[in-house]
C-alpha positions in Angstrom: -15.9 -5.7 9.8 -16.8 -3.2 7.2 -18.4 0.5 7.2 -20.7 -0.6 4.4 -24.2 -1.3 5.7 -25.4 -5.5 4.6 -26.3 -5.6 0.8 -29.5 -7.3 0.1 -29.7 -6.7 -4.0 -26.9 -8.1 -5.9 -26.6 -4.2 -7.2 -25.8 -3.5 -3.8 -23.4 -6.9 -3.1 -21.6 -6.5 -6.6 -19.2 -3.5 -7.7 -17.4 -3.6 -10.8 -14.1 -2.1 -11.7 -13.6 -0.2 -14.6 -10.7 -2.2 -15.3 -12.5 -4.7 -17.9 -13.0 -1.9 -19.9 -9.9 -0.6 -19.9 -9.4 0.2 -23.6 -12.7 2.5 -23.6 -13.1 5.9 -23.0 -14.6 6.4 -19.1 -18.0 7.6 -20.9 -18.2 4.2 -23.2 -16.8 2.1 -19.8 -19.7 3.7 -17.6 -22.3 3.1 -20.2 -21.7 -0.2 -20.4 -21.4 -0.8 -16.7 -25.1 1.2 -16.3 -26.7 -1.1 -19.1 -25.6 -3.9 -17.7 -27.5 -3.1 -14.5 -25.0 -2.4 -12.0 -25.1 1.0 -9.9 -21.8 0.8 -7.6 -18.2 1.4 -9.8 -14.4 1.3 -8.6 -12.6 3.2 -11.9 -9.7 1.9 -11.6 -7.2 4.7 -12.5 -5.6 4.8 -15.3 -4.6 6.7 -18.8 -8.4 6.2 -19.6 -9.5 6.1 -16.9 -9.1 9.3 -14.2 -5.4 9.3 -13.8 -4.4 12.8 -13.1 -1.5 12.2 -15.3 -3.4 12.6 -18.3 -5.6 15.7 -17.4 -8.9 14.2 -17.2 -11.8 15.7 -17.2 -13.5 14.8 -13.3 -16.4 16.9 -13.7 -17.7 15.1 -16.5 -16.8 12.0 -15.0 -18.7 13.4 -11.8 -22.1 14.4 -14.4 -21.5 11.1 -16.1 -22.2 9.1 -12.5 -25.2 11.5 -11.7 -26.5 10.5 -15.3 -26.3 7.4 -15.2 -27.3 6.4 -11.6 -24.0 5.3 -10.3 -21.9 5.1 -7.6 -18.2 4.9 -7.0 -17.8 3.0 -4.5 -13.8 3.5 -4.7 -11.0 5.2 -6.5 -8.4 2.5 -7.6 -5.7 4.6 -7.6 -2.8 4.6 -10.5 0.5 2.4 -10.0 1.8 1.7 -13.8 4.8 3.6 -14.7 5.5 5.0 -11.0 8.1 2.7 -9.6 6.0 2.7 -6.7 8.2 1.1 -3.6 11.6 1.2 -5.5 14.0 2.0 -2.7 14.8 5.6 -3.8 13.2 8.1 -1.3 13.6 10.7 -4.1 10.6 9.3 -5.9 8.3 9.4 -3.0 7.1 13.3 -3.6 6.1 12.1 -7.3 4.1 9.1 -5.8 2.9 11.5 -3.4 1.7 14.4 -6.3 0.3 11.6 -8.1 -1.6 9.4 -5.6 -2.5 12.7 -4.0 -4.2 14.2 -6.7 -5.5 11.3 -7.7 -7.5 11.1 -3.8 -8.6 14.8 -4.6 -10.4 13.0 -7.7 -11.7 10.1 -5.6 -13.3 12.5 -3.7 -14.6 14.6 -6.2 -16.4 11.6 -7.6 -18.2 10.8 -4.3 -15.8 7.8 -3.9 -15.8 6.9 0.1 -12.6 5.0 -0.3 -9.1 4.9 -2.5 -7.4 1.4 -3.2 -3.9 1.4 -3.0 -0.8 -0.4 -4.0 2.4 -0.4 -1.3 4.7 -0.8 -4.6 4.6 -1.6 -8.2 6.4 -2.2 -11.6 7.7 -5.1 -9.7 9.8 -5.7 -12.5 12.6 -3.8 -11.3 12.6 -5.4 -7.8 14.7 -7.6 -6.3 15.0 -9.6 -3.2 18.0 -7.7 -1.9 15.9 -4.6 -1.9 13.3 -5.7 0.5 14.3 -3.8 3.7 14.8 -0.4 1.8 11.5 -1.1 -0.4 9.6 -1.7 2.9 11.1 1.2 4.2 10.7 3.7 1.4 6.6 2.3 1.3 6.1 3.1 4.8 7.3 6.6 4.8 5.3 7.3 1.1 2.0 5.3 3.1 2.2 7.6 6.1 2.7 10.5 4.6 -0.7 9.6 2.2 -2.8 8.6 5.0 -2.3 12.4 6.5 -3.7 13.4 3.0 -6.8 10.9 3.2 -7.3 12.3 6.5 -7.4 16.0 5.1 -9.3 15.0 2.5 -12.1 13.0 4.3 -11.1 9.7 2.0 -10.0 6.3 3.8 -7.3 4.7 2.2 -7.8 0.7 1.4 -3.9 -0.3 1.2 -4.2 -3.8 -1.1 -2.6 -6.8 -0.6 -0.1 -7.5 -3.2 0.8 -10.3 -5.8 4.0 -12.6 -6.1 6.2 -13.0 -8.5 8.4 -15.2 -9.7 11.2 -13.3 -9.0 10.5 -12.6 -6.4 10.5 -14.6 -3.5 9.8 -11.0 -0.7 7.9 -8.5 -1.9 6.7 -5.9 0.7 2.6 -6.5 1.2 2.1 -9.6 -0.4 0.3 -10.2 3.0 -2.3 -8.2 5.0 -0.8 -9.4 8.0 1.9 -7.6 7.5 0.7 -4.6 6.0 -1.6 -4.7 9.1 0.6 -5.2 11.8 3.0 -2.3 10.0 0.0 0.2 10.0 -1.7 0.2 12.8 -4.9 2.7 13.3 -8.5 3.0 12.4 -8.1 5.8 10.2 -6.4 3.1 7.6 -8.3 0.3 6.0 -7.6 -2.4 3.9 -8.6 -4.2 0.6 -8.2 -7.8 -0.2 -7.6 -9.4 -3.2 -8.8 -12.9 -2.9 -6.6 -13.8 -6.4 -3.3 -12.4 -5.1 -3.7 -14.8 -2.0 -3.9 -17.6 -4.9 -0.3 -16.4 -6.4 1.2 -15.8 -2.7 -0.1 -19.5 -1.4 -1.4 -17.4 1.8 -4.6 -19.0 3.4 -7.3 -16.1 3.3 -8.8 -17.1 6.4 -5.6 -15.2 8.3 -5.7 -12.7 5.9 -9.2 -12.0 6.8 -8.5 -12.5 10.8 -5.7 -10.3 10.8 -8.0 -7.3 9.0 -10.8 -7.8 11.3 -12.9 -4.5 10.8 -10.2 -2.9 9.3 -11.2 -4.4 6.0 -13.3 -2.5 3.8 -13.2 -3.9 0.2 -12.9 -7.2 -1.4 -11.7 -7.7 -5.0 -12.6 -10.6 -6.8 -10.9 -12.6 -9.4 -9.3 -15.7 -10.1 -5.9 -17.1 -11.9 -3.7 -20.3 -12.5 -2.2 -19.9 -9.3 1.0 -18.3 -10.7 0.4 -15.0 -12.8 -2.1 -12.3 -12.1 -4.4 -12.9 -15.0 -7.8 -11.6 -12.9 -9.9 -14.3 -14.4 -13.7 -14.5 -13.1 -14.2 -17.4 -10.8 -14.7 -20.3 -11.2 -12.3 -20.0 -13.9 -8.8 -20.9 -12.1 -7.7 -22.0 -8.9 -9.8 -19.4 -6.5 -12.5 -20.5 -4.6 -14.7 -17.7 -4.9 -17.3 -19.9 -2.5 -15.0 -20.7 0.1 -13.5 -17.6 0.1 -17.2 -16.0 0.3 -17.9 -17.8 3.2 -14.9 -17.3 5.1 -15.5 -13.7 4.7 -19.1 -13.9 6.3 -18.0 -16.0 9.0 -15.2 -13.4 9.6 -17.9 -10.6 9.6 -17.3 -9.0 6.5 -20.9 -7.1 5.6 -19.3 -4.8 3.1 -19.2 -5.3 -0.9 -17.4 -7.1 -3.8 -15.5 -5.5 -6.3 -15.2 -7.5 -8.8 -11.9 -7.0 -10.6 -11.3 -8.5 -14.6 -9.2 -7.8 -17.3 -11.3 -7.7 -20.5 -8.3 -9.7 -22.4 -9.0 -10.4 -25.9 -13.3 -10.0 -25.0 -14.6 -7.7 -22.6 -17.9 -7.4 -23.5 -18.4 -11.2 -23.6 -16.5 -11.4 -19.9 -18.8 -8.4 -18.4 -21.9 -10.4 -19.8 -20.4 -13.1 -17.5 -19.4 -10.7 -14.5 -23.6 -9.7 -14.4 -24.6 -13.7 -14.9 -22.1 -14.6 -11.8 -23.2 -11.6 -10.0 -26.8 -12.2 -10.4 -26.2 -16.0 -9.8 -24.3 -15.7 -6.9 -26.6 -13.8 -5.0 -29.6 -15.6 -5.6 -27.6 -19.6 -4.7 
């Protein structure tokens, strides 16, 4: 089911997203991330963290992995601010300059795969615009995955999360997002807490992917907002959800996904205890 070859340390099982760290600098993030003994990173892209947007530096970020004995093991690529999937086909070459440069940093950083979002800034969406945001996604996904081919990336399109407002919102499914984009060449990423918001069983998520699914993100919530909690805080069942993905023949790793709310030091000492823990149970 996945490219990655069957981890056997939990360093190898358990990626972390820069995401927790999200107030740091990249430097302080990947520090921490090294000390606390894990060697495989998704940065998750942002104004701190390797969004081309703000300039950032990529060969230090590139020294910094060497340095420090890591790995990125993807490229989360940017979606605040973009209006990704609003139903304006004017917007898609900005999506495209962005995301695009943003795979050229992926790449630079030895990333094998780029995670990204169909649509965001949901806040402007509505249900009437479902058809044209669907549309508008499709033709900005395509012409992306030409680039990842160029490139020598594979794109990992992620399911998306509900809202309340919204009762359709294009991806919230990966069977959908599968069954609209067909072909090897594209992969796919779950998000084990956005099934939790979208009441989708992950069991079809994870048949309709088959071997097209190549990274797993892990966090929890209360079943309505998209608060990336670390299980078994909230409704997910990281367990069952584990063991549906072995049974489906998932072999690849976990990415797991937090915000550092209010404490992210104190919930990365948690993310290495339930990494450790979970491996070893």
């Amino acid at each position: 089911m996945s490219e990655t070859n069957s981890p056997t340390t939990w360093q190898d099982t358990y990626a972390i997203s820069t995401s927790i760290f999200r107030k740091d600098t990249l430097a302080v993030a990947l520090g921490k991330i090294a000390n606390g003994g894990f060697q495989w990173v998704e940065v998750c892209g942002s104004d701190t963290h390797l969004d081309p947007r703000y300039q950032p530096d990529v060969a230090e970020a590139r020294d910094l992995f060497r340095a420090l004995n890591l790995r990125a093991h993807a490229l989360h690529t940017p979606f605040t601010t973009l209006k990704l999937g609003h139903p304006d086909p004017k917007l898609i070459p900005e999506w495209l300059r962005v995301i695009g440069a943003s795979l050229e940093i992926g790449v630079e950083i030895g990333a094998a795969l780029a995670v990204v979002h169909v649509n965001g800034d949901p806040a402007g969406l509505t249900d009437a615009m479902y058809a044209e945001s669907r549309q508008v996604s499709i033709e900005y996904i395509e012409a992306l995955r030409v680039r990842a081919r160029e490139l020598g990336i594979k794109l990992a399109i992620e399911n998306m999360t509900r809202r309340p407002h919204l009762r359709q919102r294009f991806g919230m499914s990966l069977q959908e997002l599968c069954s609209t984009f067909p072909g090897s060449d594209l992969g796919f990423c779950l998000d084990v807490g956005h099934t939790a918001t979208c009441r989708i069983d992950p069991a079809a998520e994870i048949a309709a992917a088959g071997n097209r699914l190549v990274t797993i993100h892990v966090d929890s919530n209360d079943g309505e907002d998209d608060l990336h909690w670390l299980p078994p805080r909230g409704i997910m069942d990281w367990s069952r959800n584990k063991k549906l993905l072995v049974a489906g023949g998932y072999r690849g790793r976990y990415v797991i996904e937090l915000k550092g709310h209010d404490d992210p030091d104190g919930i990365f000492a948690q993310a290495v205890a339930f990494a450790r823990e979970d491996v070893n149970v």
